[in-house]
N, C-alpha and C positions, 0 to 999 in steps of 0.2 A: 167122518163127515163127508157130505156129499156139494161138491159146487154146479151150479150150473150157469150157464152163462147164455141168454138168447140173442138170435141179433134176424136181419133181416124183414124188420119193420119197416112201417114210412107210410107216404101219402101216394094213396090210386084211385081213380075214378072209378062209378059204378062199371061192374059189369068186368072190372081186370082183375088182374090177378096178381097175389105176393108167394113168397115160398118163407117161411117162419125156419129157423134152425135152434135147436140146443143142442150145447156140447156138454159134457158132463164127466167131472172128474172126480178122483177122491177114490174112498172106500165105496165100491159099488157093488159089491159082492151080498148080498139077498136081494138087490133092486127088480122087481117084479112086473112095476106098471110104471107107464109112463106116459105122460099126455099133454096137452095143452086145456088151460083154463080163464076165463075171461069175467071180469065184473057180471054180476044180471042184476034186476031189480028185487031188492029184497035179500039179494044172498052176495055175503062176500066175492065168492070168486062161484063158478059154476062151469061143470065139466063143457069143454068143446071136442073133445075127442081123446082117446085114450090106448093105448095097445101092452099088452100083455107081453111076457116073455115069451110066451108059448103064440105070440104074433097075432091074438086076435084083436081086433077094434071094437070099439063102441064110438057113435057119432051123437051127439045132440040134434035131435029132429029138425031143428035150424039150419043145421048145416050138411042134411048128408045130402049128399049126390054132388055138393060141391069142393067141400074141402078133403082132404088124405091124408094121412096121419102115415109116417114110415119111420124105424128106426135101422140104425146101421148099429151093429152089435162090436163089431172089429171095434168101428172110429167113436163109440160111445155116443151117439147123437140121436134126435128125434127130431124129426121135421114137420112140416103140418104145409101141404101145400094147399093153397085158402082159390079158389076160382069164381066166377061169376061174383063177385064181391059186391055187397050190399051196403049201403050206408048203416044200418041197423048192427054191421058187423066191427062198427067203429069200438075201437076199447084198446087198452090192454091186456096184452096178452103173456100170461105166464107160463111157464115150463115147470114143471110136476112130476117129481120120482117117486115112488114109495117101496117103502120095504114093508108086506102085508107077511106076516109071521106071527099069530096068536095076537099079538099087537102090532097096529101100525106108526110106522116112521114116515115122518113126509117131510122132502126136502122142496124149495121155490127156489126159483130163478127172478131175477131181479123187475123181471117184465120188458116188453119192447112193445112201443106206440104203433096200432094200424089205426089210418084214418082214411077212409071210404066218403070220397066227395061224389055228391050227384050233380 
């Protein structure tokens, strides 16, 4: 089993900035991808960024040029630093591991509240 636990939510006015973290413990040995994901319209939860082992990203069109996605491989963690913040960027946001091996494994983290006032 894989836990994660995010923190580093809260409330910011347009235009600032938050830094998102997840830590993540347990069996993590095939863990592959790892990312953040947040509500959309129509779809449960829907990719905000994502990074591979092999360290490369993927951004949701929404968000690139503003937000970062980093992991620390030592301390187990992936972070999402979120900038220019929009109110559209309000939600919840989840932390997301998988193990992609012929079939995929996905672990969630409990979620932590951003809310983007204009």
């Amino acid at each position: 089993q894989v836990q994660l636990v995010e923190s580093g939510g809260g409330v910011v006015q347009a235009g600032g900035s938050l830094r998102l973290s997840c830590a993540a413990s347990g069996r993590l040995f095939g863990i592959n991808e790892m990312g953040w994901y947040r509500p959309a319209p129509g779809k449960q939860r829907d990719l905000v960024a994502i990074v591979t082992n092999y360290g490369s990203t993927t951004y949701a069109d929404s968000v690139k040029g503003r937000f970062t996605i980093s992991r620390d491989n030592a301390k187990n963690t992936v972070d999402l630093r979120m900038n220019s913040l929009k109110p559209e960027d309000t939600a919840v946001y989840y932390c997301n591991f998988k193990k992609i091996s012929g079939t995929t494994i996905t672990y969630w983290g409990q979620g932590t509240q951003v809310t983007v006032s204009s």
